[in-house]
C-alpha positions as a Markdown table, in Angstrom:
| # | Residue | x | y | z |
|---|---|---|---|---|
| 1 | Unk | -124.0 | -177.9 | 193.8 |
| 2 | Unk | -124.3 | -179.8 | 197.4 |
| 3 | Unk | -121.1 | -181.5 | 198.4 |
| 4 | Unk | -120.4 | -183.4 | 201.6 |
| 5 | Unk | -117.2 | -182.9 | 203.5 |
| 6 | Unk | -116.4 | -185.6 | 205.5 |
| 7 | Unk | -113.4 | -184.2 | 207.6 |
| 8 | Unk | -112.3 | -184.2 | 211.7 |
| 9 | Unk | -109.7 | -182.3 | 211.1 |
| 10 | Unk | -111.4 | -178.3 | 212.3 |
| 11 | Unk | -108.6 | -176.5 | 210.4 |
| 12 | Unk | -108.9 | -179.0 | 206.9 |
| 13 | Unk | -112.8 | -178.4 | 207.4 |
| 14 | Unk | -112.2 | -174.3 | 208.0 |
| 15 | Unk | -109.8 | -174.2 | 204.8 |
| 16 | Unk | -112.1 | -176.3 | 202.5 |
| 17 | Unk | -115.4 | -175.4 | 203.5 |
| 18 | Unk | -114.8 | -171.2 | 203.5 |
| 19 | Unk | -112.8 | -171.8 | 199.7 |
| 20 | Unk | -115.9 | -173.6 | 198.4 |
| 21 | Unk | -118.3 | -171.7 | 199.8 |
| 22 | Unk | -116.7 | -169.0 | 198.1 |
| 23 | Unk | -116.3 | -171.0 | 194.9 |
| 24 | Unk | -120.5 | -171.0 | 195.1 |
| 25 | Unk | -120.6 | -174.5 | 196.4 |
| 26 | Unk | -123.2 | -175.5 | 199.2 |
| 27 | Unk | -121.1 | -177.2 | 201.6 |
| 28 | Unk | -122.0 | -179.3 | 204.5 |
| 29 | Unk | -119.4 | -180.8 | 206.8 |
| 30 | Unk | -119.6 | -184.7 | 209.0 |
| 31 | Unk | -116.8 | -184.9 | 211.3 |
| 32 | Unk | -116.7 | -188.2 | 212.2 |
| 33 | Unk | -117.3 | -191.2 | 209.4 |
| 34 | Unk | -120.5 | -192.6 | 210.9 |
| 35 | Unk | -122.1 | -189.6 | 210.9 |
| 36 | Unk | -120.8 | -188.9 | 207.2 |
| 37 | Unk | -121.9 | -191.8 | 205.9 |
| 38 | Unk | -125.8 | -191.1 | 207.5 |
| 39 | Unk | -125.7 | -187.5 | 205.8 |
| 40 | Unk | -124.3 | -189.0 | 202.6 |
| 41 | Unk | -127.4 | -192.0 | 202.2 |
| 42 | Unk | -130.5 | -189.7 | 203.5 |
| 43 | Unk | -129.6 | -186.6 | 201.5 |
| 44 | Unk | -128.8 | -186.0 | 197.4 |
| 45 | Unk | -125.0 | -184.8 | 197.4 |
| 46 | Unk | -123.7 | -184.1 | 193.8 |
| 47 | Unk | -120.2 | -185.2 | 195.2 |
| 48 | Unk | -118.9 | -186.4 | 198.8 |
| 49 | Unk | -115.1 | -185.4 | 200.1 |
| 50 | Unk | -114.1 | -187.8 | 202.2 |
| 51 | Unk | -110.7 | -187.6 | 204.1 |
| 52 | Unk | -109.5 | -191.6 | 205.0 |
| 53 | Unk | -108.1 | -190.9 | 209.0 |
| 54 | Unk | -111.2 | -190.5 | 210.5 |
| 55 | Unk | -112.5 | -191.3 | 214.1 |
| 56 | Unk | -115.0 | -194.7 | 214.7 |
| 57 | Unk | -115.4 | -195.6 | 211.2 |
| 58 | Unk | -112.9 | -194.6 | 208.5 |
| 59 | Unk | -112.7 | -193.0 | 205.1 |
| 60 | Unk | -111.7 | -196.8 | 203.5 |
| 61 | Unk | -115.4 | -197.9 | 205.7 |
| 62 | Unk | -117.4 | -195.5 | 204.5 |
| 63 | Unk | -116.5 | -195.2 | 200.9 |
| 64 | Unk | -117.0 | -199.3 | 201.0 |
| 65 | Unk | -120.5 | -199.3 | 202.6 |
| 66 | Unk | -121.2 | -196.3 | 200.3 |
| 67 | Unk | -120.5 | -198.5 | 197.2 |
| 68 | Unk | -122.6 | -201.8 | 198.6 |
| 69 | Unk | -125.3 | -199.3 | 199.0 |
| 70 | Unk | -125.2 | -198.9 | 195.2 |
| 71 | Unk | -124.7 | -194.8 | 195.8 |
| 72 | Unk | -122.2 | -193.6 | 192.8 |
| 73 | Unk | -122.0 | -190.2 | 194.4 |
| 74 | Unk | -118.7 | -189.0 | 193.2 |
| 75 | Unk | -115.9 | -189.5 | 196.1 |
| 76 | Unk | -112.9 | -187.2 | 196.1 |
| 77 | Unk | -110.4 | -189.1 | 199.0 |
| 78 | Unk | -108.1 | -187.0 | 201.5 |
| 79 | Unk | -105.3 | -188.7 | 202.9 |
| 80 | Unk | -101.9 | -187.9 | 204.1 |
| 81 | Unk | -100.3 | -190.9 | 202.7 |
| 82 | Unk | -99.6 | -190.8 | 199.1 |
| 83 | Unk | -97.9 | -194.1 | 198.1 |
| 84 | Unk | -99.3 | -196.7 | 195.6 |
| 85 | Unk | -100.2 | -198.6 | 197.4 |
| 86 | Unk | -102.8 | -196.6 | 199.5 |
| 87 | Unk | -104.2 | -194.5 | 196.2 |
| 88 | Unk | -105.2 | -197.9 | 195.1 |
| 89 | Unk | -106.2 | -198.6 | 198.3 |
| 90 | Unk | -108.6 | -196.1 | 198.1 |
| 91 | Unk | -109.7 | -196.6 | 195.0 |
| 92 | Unk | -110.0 | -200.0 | 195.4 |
| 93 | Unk | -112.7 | -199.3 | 198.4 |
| 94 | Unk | -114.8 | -197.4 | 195.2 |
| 95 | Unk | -113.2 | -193.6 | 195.6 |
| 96 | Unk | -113.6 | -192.0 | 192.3 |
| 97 | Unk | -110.6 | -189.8 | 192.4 |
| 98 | Unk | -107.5 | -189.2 | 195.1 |
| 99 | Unk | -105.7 | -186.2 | 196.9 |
| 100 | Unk | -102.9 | -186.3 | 199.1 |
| 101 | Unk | -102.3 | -183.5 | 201.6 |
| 102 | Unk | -101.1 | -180.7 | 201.4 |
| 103 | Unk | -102.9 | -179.7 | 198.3 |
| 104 | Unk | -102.9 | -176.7 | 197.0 |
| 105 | Unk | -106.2 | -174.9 | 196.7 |
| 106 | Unk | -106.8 | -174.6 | 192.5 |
| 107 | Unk | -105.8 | -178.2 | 192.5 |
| 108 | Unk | -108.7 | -179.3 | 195.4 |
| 109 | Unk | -111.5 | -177.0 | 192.4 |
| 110 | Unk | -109.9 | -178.6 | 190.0 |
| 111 | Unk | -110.4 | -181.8 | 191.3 |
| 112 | Unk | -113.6 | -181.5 | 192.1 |
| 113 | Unk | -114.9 | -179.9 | 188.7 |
| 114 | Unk | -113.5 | -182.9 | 186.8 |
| 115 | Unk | -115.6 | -185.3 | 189.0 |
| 116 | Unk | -118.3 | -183.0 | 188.1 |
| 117 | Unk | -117.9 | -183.0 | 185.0 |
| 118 | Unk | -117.5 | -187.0 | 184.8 |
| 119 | Unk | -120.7 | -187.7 | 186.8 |
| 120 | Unk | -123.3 | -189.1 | 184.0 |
| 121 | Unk | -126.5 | -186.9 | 184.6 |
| 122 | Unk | -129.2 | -189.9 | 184.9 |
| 123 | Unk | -132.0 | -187.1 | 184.0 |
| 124 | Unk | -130.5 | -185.3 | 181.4 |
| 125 | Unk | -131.4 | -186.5 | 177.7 |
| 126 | Unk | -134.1 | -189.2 | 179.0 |
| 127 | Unk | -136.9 | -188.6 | 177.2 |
| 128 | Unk | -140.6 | -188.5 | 178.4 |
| 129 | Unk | -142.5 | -191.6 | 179.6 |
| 130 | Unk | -140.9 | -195.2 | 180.1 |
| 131 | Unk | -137.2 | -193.6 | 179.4 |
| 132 | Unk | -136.6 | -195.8 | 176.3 |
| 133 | Unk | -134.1 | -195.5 | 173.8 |
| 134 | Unk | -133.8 | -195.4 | 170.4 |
| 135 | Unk | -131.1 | -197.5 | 168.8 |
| 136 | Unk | -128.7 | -194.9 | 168.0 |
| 137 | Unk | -128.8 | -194.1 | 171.6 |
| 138 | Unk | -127.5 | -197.4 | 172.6 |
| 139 | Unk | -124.0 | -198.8 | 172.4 |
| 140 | Unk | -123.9 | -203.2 | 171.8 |
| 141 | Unk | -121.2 | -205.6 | 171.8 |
| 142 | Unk | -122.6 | -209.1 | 171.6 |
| 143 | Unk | -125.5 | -209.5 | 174.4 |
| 144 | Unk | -124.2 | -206.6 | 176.7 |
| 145 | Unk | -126.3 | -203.2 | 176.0 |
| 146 | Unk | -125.3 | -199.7 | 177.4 |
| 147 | Unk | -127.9 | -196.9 | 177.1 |
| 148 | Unk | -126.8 | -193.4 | 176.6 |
| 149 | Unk | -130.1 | -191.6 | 178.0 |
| 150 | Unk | -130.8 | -193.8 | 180.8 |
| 151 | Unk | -126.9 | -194.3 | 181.9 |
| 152 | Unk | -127.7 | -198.1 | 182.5 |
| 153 | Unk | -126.2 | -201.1 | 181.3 |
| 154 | Unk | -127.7 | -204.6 | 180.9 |
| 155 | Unk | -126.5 | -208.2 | 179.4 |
| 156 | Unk | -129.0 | -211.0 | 178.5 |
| 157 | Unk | -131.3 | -208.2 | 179.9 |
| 158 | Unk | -130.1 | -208.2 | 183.4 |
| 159 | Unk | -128.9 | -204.6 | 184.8 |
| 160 | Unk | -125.7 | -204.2 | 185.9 |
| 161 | Unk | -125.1 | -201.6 | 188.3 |
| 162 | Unk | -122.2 | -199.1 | 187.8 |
| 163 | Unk | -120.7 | -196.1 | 189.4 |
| 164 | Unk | -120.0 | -193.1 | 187.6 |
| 165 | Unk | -116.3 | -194.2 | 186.5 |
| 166 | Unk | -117.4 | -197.9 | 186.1 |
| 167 | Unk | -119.9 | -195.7 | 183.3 |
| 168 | Unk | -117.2 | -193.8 | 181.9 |
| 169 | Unk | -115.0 | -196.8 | 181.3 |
| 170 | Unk | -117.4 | -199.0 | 180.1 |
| 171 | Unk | -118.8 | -196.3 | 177.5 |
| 172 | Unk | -115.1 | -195.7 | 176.4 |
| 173 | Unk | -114.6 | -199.2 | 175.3 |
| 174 | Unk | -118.1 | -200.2 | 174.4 |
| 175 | Unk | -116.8 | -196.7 | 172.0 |
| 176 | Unk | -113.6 | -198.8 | 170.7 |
| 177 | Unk | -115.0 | -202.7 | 170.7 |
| 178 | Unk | -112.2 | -205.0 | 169.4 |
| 179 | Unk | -109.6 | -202.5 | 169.8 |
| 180 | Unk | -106.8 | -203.1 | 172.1 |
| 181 | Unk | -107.0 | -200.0 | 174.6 |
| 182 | Unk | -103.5 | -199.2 | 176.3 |
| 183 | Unk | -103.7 | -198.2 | 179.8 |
| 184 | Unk | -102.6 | -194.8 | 179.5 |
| 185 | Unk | -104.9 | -194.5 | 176.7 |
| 186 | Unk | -107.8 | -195.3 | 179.1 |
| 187 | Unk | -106.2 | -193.4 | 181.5 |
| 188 | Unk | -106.3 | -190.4 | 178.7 |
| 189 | Unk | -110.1 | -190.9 | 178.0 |
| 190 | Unk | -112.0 | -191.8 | 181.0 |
| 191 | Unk | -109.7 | -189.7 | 183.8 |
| 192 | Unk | -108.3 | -187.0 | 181.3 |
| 193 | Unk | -104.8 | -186.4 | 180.3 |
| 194 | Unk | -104.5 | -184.3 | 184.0 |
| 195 | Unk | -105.3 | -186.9 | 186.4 |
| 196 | Unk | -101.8 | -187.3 | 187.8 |
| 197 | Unk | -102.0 | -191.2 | 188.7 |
| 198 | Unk | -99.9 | -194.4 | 188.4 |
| 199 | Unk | -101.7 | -197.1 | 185.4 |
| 200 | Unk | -102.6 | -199.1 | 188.2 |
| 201 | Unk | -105.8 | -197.6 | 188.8 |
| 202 | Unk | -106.5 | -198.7 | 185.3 |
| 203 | Unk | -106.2 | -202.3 | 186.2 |
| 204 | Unk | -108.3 | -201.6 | 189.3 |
| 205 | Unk | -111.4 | -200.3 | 187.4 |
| 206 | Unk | -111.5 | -202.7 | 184.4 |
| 207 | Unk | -111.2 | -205.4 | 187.1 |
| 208 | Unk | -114.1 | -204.0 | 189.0 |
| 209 | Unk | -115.4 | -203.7 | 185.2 |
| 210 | Unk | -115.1 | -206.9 | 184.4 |
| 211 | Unk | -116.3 | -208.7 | 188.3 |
| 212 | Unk | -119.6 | -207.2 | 186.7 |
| 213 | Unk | -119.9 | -207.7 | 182.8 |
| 214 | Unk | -117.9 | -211.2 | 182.7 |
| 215 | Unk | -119.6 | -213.5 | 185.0 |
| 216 | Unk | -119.0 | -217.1 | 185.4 |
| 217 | Unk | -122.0 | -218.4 | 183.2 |
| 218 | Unk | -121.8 | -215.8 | 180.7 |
| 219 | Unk | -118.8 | -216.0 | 177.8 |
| 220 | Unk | -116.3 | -213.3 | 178.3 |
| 221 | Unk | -116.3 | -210.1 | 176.7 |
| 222 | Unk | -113.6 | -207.7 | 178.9 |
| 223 | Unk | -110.4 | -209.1 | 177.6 |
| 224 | Unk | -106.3 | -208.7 | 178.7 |
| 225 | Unk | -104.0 | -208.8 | 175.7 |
| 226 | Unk | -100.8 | -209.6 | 177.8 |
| 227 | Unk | -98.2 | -206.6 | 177.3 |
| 228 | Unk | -100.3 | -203.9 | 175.6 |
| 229 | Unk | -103.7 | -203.4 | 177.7 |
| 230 | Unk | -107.7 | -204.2 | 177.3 |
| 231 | Unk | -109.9 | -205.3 | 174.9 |
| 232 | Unk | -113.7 | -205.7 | 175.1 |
| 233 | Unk | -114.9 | -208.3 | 172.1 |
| 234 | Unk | -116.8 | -211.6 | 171.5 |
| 235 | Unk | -115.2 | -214.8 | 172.6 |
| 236 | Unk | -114.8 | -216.5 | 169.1 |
């Protein structure tokens, strides 16, 4: 596994890099975020750590202009500030998952093997040839398609472009259509019961979510039922 550390801090780069490299990750380190995000778009990292202080361009940047590059590389963010308002600050720039220093070493693996874990594998199951799916392999609700071998989604035939957790969500309620889904029961099932977060990065993601799958010409299908949480269903 290649990860990307981007990190100026030369005792946070010692710690991490020498406990990964002895977890048997491959480990390469960008200390400033311009120079992160070149390493991150001309090489094939399975996950990019990416602390948010950073000199020239910041983490916030560079998580941002990874995103609008349409690269769903995993991003674990690093950041000394822990409120609310900054985790959804970071996730909000497209950050995948959030750790606030100090952190404890098992907690940084653990992080980082449930991202891992999360990541759709775009080659895995996708059979020979054009990649199509059978049926069974593809989730519908109305016009909007999600196929399981090829980890892409479509409506009236145009792709929609996800990142990993975008995926994960989407699948979960394509899963449960005209079901309300509570937020901690998304929470549950897309992050796992152990990610330690406030709901609001619930409301973050099916918002990105629905930016995406609900456009302005298209009826809506990503739903709020005022009080209790999300629904994805037909407009009657």
């Amino acid at each position: 596994m290649k990860l990307l550390l981007i990190e100026d801090e030369p005792s946070v780069v010692s710690f991490i890099r020498r406990y990964l490299t002895e977890a048997g990750y491959d480990v390469s380190v960008a200390l400033d975020g311009q120079s992160g995000l070149q390493m991150a778009m001309e090489n094939n990292f399975q996950l990019i750590i990416l602390d948010v202080m950073l000199p020239g361009m910041n983490g916030i940047a560079v998580c941002k202009e990874l995103r609008k590059q349409q690269d769903a590389t995993p991003i674990l963010m690093l950041t000394a500030l822990g409120s609310t308002e900054n985790v959804v600050a970071g996730l909000d720039s497209g950050a995948d998952d959030y750790l606030v220093k100090p952190f404890k070493q098992a907690e940084l693996l653990a992080r980082i093997r449930s991202l891992l874990r999360r990541t759709p594998d775009t080659t895995a199951n996708t059979p020979p040839g054009n990649g199509n799916s059978t049926p069974g392999n593809v989730l519908k609700v109305a016009d909007l398609e999600l196929n399981l071998n090829t980890k892409s989604a479509s409506r009236y035939g145009e792709n929609i472009v996800l990142t990993a957790t975008e995926y994960r969500l989407l699948e979960y309620m394509m899963r449960n259509p005209r079901r309300v889904l509570s937020r901690m029961e998304i929470l549950e099932n897309v992050w796992g019961i152990d990610f330690n977060m406030n709901t609001k990065v619930v409301d973050v993601y099916v918002n990105y979510l629905r930016k995406k799958v609900n456009r302005k010409e298209q009826p809506a299908l990503i739903q709020t039922v005022v009080g209790m949480g999300y629904m994805l269903k037909e407009e009657e």
